[in-house]
C-alpha positions as CSV (number, residue, x, y, z in Angstrom):
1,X,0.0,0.0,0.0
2,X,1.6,3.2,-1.0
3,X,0.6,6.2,1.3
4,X,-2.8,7.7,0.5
5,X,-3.4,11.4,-0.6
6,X,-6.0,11.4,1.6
7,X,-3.8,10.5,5.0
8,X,-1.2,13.0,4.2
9,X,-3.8,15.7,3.0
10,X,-7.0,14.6,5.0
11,X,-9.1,18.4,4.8
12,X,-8.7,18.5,1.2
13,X,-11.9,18.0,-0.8
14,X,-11.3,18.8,-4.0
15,X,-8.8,18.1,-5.9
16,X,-7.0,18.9,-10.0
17,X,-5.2,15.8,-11.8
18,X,-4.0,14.6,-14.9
19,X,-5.6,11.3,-16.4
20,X,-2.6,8.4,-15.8
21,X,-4.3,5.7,-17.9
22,X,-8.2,5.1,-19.0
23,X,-11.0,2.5,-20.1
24,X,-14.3,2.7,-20.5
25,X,-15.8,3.0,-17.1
26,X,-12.2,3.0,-15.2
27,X,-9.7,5.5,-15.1
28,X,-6.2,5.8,-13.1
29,X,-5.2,9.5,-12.2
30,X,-2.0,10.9,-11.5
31,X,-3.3,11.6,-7.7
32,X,-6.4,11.3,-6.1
33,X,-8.3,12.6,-3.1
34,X,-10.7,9.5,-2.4
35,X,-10.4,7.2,0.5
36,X,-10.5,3.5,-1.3
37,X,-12.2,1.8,1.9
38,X,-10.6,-0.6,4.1
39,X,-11.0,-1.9,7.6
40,X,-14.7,-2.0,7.7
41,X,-14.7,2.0,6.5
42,X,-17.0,2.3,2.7
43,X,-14.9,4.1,0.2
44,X,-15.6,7.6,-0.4
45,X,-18.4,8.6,-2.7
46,X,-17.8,11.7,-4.9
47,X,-17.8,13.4,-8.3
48,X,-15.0,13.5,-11.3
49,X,-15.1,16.9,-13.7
50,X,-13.4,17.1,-17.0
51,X,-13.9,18.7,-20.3
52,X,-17.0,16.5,-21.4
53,X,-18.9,16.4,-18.6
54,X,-19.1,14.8,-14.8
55,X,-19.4,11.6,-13.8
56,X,-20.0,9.9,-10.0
57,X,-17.4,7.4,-8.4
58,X,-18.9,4.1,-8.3
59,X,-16.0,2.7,-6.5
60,X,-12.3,1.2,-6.6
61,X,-10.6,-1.6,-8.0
62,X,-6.9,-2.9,-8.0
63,X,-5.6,-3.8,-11.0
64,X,-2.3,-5.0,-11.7
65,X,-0.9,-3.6,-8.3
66,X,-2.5,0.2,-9.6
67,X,-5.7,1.9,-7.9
68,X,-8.2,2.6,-10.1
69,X,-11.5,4.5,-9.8
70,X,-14.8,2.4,-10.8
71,X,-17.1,5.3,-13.1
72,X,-20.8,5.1,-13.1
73,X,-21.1,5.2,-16.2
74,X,-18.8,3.4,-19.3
75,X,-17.0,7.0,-20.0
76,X,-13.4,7.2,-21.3
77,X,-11.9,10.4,-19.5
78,X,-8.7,12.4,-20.9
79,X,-6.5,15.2,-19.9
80,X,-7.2,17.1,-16.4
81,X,-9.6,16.0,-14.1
82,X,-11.2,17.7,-10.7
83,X,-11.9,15.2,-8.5
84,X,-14.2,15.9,-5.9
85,X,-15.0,14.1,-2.5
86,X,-18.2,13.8,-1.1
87,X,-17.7,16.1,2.3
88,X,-20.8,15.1,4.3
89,X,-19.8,11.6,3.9
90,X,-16.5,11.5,4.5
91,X,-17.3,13.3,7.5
92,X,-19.4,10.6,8.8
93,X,-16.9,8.0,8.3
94,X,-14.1,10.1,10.1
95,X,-16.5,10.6,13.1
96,X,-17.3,6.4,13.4
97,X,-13.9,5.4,12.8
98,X,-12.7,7.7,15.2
99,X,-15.2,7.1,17.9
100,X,-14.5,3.1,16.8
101,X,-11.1,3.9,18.4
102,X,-12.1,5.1,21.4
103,X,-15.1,2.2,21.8
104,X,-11.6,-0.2,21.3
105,X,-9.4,1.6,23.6
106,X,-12.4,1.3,26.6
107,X,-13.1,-2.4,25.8
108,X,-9.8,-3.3,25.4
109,X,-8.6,-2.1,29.0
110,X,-11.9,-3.2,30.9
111,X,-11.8,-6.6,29.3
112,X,-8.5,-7.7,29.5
113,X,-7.3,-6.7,26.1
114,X,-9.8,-8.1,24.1
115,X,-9.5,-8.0,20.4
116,X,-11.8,-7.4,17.6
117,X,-13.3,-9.7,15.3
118,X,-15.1,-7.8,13.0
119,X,-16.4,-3.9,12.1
120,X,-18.7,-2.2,9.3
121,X,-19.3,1.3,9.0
122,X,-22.4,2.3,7.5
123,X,-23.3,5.2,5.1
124,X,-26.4,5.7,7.6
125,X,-24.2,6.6,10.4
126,X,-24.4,3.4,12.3
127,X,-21.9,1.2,12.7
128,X,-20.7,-2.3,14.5
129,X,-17.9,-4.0,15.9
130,X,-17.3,-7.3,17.4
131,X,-15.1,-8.2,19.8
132,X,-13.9,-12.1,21.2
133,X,-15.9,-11.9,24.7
134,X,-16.8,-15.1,25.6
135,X,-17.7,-14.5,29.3
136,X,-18.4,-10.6,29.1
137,X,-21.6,-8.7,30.9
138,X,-23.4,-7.3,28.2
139,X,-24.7,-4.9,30.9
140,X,-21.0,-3.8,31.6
141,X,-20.7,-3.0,28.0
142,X,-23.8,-1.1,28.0
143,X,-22.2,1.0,30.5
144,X,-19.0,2.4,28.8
145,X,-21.6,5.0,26.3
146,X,-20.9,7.6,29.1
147,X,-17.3,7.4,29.1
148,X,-17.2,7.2,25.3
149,X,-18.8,10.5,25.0
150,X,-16.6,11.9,27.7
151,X,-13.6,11.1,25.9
152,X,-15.6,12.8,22.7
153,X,-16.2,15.9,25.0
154,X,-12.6,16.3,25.8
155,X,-11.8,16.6,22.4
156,X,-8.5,15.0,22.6
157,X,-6.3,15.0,20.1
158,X,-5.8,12.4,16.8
159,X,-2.3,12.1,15.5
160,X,-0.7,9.2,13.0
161,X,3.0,8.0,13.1
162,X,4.6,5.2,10.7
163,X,6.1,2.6,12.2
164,X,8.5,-0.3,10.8
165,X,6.5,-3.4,10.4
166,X,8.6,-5.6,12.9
167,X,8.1,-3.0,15.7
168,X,4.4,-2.9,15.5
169,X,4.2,-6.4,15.7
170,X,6.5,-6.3,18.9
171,X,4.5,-2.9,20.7
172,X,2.0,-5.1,22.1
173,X,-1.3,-3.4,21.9
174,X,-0.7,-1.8,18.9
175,X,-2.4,-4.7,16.7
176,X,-5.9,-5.1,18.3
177,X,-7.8,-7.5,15.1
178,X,-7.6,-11.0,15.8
179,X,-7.4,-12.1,12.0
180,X,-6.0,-9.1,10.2
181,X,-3.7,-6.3,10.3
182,X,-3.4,-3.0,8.1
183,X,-1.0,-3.3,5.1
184,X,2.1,-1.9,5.4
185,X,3.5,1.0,3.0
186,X,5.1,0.0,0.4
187,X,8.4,0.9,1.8
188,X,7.6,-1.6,4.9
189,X,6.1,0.7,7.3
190,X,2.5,0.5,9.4
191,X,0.4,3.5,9.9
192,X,-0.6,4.0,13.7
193,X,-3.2,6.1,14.6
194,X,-3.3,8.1,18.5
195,X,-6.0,9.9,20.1
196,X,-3.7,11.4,23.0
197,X,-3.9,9.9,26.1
198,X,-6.5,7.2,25.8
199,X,-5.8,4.5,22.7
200,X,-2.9,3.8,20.2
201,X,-2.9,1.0,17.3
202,X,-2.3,0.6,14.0
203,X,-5.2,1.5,11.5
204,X,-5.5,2.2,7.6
205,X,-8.7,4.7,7.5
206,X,-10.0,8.4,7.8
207,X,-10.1,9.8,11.2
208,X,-11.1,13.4,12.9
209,X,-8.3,15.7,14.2
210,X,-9.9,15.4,17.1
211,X,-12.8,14.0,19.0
212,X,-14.6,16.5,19.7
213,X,-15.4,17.1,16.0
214,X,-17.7,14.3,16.7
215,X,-21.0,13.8,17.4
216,X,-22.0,11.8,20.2
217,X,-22.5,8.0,20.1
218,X,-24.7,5.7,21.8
219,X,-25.2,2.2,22.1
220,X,-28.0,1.0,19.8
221,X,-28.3,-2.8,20.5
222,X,-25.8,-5.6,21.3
223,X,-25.9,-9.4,20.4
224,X,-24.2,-12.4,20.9
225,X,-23.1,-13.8,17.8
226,X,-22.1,-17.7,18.9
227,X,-19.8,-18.4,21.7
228,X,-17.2,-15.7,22.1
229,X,-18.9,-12.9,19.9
230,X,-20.3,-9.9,20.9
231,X,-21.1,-7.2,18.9
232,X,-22.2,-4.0,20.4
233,X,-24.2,-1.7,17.2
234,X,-23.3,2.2,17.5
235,X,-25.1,5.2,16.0
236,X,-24.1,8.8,15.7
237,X,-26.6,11.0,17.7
238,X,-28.2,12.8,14.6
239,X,-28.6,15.9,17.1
């Protein structure tokens, strides 16, 4: 994975490029704004200008080692390009997978460092993540949506490092999936995301600057999906 336009430049929305390589319905710019999706995060939705027209991201597709973007329609674009990301969405995403984080950070120091299993972020601003609890209360995860939206209040700080790829594997903590972990850059290096103070592990997505950008978050609803499952299902307070 080489290291995303988006990371480095994550407040800009719009964007001017030069086509790299096309086909009908795919085209490869010289650099992009979009977030490809990962990690349980949806891709970013937006819009492509050029000098026929406009056409809406339908997605992204690797090809031959390349990122491509997926047109919604079978178009053939050529010369400059304004790529433009969908703000309200990307917004939404930056506020689950940040308050994601901080759900992590309080499950994984209550309950013994448990890891996750599974997440999905929704484009309805809901969201879910499992996590191997065999034995847990659901009751006592009920009660962390207070201290969720404290740590949300305090609008701490989010900051990413790079790390080489052996010493996130020894940092221990730092890799909190149970069956997968981020890929690294493609000079050998993980991306480690840090909201200051409460949680620190390695992640591929969009995040906030800070939590207090977010809205707050309850608890919707959690299940017990077979034996050591739980999965606790979030939603962004629309107010």
């Amino acid at each position: 994975m080489s290291r995303y336009f988006c990371h480095l430049n994550p407040d800009v929305m719009e964007l001017r490029s030069t086509v790299a390589e096309s086909r009908p319905g795919l085209v490869r710019l010289a650099e992009m704004p979009f977030y490809p999706g990962g990690g349980g995060q949806l891709p970013d939705q937006g819009m492509l200008h050029w000098s026929e027209g406009a056409v809406a991201v339908a997605g992204f597709d690797s090809i031959d080692g390349r990122l491509w973007i997926r047109l919604a329609q079978p178009v053939e674009l050529t010369g400059e390009v304004e790529a433009k990301v969908d703000p309200v969405f990307r917004q939404t995403m930056r506020e689950l997978h940040t308050d994601l984080h901080i759900i992590n950070a309080l499950v994984f120091q209550a309950f013994d460092g448990a890891l996750v299993t599974g997440v999905q972020m929704n484009a309805d601003a809901t969201a879910r993540i499992d996590f191997d609890l065999p034995d847990a209360d659901n009751d006592r995860l009920r009660a962390l949506e207070p201290a969720i939206n404290d740590a949300i209040r305090q609008d701490l700080p989010v900051r990413e490092s790079y790390l080489p790829l052996d010493d996130a594997y020894d940092e221990k903590g730092l890799l909190r999936s149970r069956s997968v972990a981020p890929p690294p850059t493609s000079d050998g290096l993980i991306r480690v995301i840090e909201i200051a103070g409460l949680d620190r592990q390695a992640c591929g997505g969009t995040h906030l600057a800070s939590t207090g950008a977010s809205r707050q978050l309850r608890i919707l609803k959690i299940d017990n999906k077979g034996r050591h499952n739980r999965r606790l299902r979030l939603g962004l307070d629309p107010a």
